[in-house]
C-alpha positions in Angstrom: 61.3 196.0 -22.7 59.0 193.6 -21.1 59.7 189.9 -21.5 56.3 189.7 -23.4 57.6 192.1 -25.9 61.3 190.5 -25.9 59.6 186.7 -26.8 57.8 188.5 -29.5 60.8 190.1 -31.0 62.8 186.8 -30.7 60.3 185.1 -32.3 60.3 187.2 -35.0 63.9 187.0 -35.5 63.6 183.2 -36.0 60.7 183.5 -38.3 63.0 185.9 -40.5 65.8 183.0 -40.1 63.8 180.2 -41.0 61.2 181.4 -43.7 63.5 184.3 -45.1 60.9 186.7 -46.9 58.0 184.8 -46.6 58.6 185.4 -42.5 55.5 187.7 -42.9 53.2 186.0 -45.1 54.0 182.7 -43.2 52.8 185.0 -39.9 49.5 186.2 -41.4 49.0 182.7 -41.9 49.0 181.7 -38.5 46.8 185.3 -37.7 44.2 183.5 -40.3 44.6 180.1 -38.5 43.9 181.8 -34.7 41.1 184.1 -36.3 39.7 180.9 -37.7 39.8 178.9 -34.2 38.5 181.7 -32.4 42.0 182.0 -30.7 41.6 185.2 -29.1 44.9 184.8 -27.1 46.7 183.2 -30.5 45.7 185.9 -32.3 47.3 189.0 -30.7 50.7 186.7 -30.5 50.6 185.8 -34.3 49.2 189.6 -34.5 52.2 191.2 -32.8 54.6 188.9 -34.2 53.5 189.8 -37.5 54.2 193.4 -36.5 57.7 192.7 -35.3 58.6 191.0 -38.2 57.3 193.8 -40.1 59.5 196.5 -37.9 62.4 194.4 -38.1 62.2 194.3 -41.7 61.3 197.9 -42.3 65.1 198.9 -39.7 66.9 196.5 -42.0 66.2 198.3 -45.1 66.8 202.1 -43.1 70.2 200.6 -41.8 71.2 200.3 -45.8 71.4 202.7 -48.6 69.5 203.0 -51.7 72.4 201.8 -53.6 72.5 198.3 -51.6 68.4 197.9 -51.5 68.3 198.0 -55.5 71.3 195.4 -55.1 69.2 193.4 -53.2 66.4 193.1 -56.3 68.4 192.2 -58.9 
């Protein structure tokens, strides 16, 4: 994995931490605020993060059953 990828991943991880499910609406936020500034570089690294976030999320709820995700909404 390059180190580009592992930041990204890392960050994600944090995000997740710190803003619990809103880790991917808070990370389009920052996609809108890059796209907005004309933040070419910003927005692939908000972009990708988003992603990350997104595949992290997505392994979590493969690693557990059914029975546990319909725990998870009540």
């Amino acid at each position: 994995m390059r180190v580009a990828a592992q930041d990204t991943k890392e960050t994600a991880r944090l995000m997740i931490k710190r803003h619990g499910l809103r880790a991917q609406a808070v990370a389009l936020e920052r996609v809108q605020e890059m796209r907005l500034q004309g933040d070419a570089a910003g927005l692939d690294r908000w972009q990708a993060i988003y992603a990350a976030i997104c595949d992290l999320r997505r392994s979590a709820v493969q690693r557990i059953g059914p029975e546990e995700q319909s725990d998870l909404r009540s």
